[in-house]
Wavefront OBJ file of the C-alpha trace (Angstrom):
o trace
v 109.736 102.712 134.632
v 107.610 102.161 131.512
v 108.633 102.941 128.198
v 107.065 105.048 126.351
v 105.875 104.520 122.438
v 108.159 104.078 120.023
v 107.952 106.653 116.985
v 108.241 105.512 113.411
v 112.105 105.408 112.286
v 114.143 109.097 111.287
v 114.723 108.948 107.351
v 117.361 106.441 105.537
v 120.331 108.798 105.287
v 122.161 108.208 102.038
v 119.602 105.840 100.217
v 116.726 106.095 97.787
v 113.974 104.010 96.032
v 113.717 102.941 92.468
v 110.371 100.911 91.762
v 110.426 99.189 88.559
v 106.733 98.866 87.352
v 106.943 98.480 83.677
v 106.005 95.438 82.699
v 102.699 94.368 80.684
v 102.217 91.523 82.953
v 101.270 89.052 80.815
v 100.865 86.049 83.151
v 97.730 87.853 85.276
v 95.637 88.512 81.957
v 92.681 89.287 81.640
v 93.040 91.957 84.571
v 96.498 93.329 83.508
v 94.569 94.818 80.040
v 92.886 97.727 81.991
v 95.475 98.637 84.483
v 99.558 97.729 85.315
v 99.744 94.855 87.346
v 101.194 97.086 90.325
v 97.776 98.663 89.768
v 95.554 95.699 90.820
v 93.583 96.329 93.442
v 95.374 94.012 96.101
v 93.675 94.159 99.937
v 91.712 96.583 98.721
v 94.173 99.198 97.347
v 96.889 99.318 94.407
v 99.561 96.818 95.518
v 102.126 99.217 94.975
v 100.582 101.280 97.653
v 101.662 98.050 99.904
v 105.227 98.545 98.977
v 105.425 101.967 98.708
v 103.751 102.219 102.472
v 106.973 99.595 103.423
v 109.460 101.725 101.853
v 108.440 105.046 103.858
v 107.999 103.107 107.184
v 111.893 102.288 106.326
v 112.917 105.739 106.262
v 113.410 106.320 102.213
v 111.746 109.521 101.385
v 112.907 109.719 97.347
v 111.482 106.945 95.020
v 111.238 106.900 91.502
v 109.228 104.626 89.415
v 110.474 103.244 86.201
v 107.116 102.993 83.930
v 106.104 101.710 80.988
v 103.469 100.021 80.182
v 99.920 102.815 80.992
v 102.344 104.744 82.596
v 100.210 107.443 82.878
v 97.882 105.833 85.249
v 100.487 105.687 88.031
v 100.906 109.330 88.067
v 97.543 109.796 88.242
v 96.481 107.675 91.382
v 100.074 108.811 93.444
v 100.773 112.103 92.040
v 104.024 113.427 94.203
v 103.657 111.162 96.544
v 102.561 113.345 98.859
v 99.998 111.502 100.400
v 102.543 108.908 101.454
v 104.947 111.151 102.853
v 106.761 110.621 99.585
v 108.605 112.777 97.001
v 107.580 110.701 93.720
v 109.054 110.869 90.068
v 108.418 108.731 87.167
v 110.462 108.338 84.275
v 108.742 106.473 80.920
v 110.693 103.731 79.433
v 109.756 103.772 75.394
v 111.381 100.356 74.644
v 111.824 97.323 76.787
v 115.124 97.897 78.261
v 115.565 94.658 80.740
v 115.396 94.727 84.304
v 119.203 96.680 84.206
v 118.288 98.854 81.464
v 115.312 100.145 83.092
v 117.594 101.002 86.114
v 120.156 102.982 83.945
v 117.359 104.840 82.348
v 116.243 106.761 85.552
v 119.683 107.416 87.000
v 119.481 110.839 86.006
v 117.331 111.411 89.123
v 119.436 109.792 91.611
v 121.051 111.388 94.122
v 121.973 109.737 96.853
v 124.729 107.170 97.296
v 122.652 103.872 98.147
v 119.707 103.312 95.647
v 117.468 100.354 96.820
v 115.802 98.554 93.773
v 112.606 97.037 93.540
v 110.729 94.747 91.011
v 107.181 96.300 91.010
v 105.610 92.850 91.719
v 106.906 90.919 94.818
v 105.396 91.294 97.829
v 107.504 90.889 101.094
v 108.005 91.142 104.720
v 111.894 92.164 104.464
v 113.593 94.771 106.827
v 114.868 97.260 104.204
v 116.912 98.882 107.234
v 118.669 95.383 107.732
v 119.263 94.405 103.848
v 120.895 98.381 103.771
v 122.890 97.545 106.969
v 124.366 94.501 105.479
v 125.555 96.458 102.306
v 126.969 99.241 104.289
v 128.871 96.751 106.870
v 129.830 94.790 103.799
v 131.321 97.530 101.333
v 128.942 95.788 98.772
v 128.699 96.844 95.461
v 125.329 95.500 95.132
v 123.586 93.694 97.709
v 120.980 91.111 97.166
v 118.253 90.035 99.016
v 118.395 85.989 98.965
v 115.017 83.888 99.851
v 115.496 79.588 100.428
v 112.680 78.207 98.334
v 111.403 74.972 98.798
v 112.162 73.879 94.679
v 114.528 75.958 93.294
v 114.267 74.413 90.133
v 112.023 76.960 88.698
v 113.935 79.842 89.456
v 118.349 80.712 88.786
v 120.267 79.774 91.987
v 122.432 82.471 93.594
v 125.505 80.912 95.919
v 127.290 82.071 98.756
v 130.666 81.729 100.573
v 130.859 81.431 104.254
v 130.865 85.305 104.539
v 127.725 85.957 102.266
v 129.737 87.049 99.414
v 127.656 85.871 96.078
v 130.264 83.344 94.204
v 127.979 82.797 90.882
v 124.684 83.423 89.006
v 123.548 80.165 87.814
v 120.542 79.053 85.590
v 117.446 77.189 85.756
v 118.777 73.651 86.495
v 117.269 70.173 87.364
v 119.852 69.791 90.194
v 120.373 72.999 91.505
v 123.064 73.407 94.291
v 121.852 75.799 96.559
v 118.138 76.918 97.325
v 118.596 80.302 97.798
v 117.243 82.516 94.306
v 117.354 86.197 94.110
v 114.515 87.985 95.522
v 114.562 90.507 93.090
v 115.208 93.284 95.771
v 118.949 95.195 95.867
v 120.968 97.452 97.123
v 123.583 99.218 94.235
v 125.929 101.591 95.110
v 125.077 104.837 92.378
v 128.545 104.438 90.941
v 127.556 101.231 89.667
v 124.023 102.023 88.157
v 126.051 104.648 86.254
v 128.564 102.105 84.808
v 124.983 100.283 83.196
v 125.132 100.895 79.272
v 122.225 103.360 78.104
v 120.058 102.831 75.975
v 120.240 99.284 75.097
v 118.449 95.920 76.961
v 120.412 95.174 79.798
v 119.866 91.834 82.295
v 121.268 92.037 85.795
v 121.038 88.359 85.943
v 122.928 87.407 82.740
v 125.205 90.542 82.021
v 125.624 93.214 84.720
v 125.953 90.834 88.202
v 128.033 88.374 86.516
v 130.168 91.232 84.802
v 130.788 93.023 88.205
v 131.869 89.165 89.588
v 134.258 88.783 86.708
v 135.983 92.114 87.644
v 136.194 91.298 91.352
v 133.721 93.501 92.826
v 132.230 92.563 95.921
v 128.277 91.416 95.514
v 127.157 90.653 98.951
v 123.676 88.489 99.720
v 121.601 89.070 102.363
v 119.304 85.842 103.064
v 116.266 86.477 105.112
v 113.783 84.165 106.063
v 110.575 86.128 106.256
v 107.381 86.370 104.327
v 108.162 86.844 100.024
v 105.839 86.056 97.041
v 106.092 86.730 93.460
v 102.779 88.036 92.440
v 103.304 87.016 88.611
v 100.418 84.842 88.585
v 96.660 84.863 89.585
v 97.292 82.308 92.128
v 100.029 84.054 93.846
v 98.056 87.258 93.390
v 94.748 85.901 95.280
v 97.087 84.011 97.667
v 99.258 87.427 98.405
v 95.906 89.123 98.753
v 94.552 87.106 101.217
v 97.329 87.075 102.976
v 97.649 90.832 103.479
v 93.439 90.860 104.390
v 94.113 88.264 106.615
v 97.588 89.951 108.449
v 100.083 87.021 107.796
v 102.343 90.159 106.212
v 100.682 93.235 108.152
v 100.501 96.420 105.639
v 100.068 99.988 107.254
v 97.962 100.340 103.608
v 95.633 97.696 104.592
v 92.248 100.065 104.587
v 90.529 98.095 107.369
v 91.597 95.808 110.340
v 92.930 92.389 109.546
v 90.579 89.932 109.250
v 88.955 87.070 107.645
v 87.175 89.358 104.953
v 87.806 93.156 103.632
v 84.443 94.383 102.953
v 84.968 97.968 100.675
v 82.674 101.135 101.115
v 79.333 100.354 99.549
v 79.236 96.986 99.462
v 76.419 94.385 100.269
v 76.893 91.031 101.841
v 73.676 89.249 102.589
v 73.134 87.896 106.302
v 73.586 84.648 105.073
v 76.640 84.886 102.764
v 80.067 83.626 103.902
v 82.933 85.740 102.987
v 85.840 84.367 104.519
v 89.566 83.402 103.823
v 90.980 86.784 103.176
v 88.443 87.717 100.465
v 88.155 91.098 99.535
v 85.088 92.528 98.449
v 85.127 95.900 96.571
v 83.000 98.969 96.656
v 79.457 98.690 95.608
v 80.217 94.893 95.403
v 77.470 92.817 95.501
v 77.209 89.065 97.577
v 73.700 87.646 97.514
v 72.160 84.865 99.929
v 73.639 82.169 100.149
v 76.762 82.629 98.031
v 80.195 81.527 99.994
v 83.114 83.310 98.530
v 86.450 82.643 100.218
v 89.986 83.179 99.622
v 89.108 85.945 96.338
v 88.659 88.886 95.787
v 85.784 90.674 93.530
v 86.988 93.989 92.190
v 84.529 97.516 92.378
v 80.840 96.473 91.548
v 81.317 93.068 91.166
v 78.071 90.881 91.908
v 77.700 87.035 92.867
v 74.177 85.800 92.809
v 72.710 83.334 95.582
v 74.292 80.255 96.741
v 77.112 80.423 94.474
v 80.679 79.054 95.529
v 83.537 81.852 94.562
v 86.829 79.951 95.370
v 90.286 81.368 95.205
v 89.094 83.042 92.452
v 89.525 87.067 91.337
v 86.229 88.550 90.073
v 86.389 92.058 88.005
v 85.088 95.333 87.938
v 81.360 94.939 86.984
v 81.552 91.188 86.838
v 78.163 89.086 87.296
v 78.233 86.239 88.516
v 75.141 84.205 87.876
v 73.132 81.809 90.924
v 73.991 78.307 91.480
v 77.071 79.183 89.811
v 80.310 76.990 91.319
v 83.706 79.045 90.742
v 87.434 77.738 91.400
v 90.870 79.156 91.163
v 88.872 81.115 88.189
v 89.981 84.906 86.965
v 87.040 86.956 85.530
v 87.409 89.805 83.329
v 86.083 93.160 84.318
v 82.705 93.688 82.901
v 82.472 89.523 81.985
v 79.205 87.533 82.762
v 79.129 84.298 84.201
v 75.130 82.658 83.474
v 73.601 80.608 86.063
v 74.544 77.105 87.006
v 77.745 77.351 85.370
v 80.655 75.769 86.782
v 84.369 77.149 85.693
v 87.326 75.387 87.540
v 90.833 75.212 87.454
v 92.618 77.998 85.985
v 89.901 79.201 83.839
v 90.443 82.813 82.496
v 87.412 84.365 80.816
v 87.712 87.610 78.883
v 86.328 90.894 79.649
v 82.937 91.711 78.608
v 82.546 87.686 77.689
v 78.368 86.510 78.148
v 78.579 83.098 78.806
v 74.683 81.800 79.115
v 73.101 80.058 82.323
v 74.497 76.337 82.054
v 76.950 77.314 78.857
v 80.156 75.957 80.572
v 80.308 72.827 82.994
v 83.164 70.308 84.021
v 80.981 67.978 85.356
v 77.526 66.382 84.877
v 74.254 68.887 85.323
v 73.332 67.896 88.848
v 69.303 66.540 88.900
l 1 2 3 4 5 6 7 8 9 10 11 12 13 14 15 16 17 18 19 20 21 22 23 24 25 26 27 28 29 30 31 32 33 34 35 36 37 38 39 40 41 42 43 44 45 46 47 48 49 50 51 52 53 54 55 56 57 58 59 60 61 62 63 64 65 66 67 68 69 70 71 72 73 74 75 76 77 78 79 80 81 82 83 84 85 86 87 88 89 90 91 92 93 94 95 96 97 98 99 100 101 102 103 104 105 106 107 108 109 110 111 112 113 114 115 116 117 118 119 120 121 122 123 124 125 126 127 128 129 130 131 132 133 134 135 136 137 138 139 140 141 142 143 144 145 146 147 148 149 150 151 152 153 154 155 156 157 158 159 160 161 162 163 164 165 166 167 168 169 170 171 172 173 174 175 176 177 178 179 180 181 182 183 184 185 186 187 188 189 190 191 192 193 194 195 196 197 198 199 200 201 202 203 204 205 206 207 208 209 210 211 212 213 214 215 216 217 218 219 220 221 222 223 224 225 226 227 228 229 230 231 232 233 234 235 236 237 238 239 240 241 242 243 244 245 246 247 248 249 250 251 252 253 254 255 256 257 258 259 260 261 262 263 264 265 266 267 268 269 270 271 272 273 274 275 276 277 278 279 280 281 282 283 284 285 286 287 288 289 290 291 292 293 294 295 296 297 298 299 300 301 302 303 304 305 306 307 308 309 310 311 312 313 314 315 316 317 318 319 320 321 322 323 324 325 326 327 328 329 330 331 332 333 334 335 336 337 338 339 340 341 342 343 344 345 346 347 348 349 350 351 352 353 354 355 356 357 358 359 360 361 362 363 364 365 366 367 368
């Protein structure tokens, strides 16, 4: 006998969400000064709508979003979460209050005894339902989700004994023991967010996790190998982009079938354009004749001009990109102007609104 199709998953009893989406995200600028970096359009929607999509295909009905920085534009695009098959609440944070801090100051709306925590801008193909099992089979205080990096250098090292139970919280070092780094997901027990001191800047990483170790509680890590990416910076952000367009982490928020290329509502792409790589192009986007744009993605009414080269780059709202023009691993601000025959490589960030004039900016010599 065949089986039949297998419905989505009954609700999470027990657990919750808290999304913490405060931060003024710095490292993405120019595009984090109009919206919250889990605003950015990512595969062609918000990239919280991504995570938020993940967390109701995992059963959690309840989230709550810590806010901050424009916090009033997150209301506005999810409402009650409704539309996700969410119920939604949002409590403002008026001062910085540390990645612990900002948990404490929404616990007045918990409920429920397991409270799942997200940072706001890591994109990943976890199994909540697994990384809740684990805490539940463990009697965890918190659980932490664990990723092996290739250099762990860059981030603080989180050990494990032979039963997963976390032994230390170490630091940035030059010869790091382990490779595994926190993930910046968890699992708290609501007893323990309520033990957090209000009101004041709190660290997990450097005062609650290694407080909770010194008393003996039980912090349990939950190592998983599948897809994870810190969206801090515009690579990662084209690069997790790209990814999602493309299906390597599949999204049920993905508005279009994966593919090499998301082309938005309204937008143009000559015959004889190449949009490839995961590229996103947004509504009433504009690619001319000629132009190849791969691996980027050009916000709402962006326009590149014939046979120019867009590469890994992210192009704003309103953006104009010039012909001839040859663009790498560049981030253009909404509204900006790129002249023609300009060439802007390597990390380049330029401003929104910024005119810079046909030939104004070149890193190599005018071709003849």
């Amino acid at each position: 006998m065949t089986a039949g199709p297998v419905g989505p998953p009954g609700p999470l009893r027990d657990a919750e969400a808290v999304v913490l989406v405060g931060g003024q995200g710095v490292r993405l600028r120019p595009l984090t000064l109009s919206a919250p970096k889990p605003m950015l359009p990512t595969a062609g929607v918000p990239f919280l709508s991504h995570l938020l999509a993940r967390i109701r295909a995992a059963g959690i009905e309840h989230v709550v979003l810590g806010t901050s920085y424009k916090a009033e534009v997150f209301a506005e695009h999810f409402g009650d979460g409704s539309a996700f098959g969410l119920e939604l609440e949002y409590v403002v944070e008026d001062e910085p209050l540390d990645t612990a801090g900002a948990i404490r100051n929404v616990s007045h709306l918990l409920r429920e005894r397991d409270v799942l925590v997200f940072n706001g801008d890591i994109l990943s193909g976890l199994d909540l339902r697994s990384l809740v099992d684990t805490h539940r089979s463990s009697a965890a205080e918190v659980t932490l989700h664990l990723v092996k990096v290739d250099d762990p250098r860059q981030f603080g090292c989180v050990p494990t004994d032979a039963d997963g139970r976390v032994t230390a919280f170490l630091e940035k070092t030059e010869d790091p023991p382990v490779d595994q780094i926190n993930a910046g997901c968890y699992v708290f027990r609501r007893s323990v967010i309520e033990d957090i001191p209000a009101g004041r800047r709190v660290s997990v990483e450097r005062e609650t996790f290694p407080g909770l170790l010194a008393d003996g509680k039980r912090l349990q890590g939950h190592v998983d190998s599948s897809y994870w990416l810190d969206m801090g910076t515009p690579a990662a952000y084209v690069r997790g982009s790209a990814d999602l367009v493309r299906g390597e982490l599949p999204s049920v928020a993905l508005p279009g079938r994966p593919g090499e290329a998301l082309v938005l509502q309204g937008a143009r792409v000559a015959e004889d354009a190449v949009v490839d790589g995961g590229s996103t192009v947004g509504a009433d986007a504009v690619v001319e004749a000629g132009a190849h744009v791969t691996g980027s993605m050009l916000f709402d009414g962006a326009h590149v001009g014939a046979d120019s080269e867009v590469r890994g780059c992210v192009i704003g709202a309103g953006a104009r990109i010039g012909s001839g023009v040859t663009l790498r691993g560049a981030v253009v601000g909404d509204g900006a102007v790129v002249g023609d025959g300009c060439e802007l490589l390597d990390g380049v960030r330029v401003w929104p609104s910024v005119e810079i004039p046909a030939g104004g900016v070149r890193f190599s010599a005018d071709r003849r």
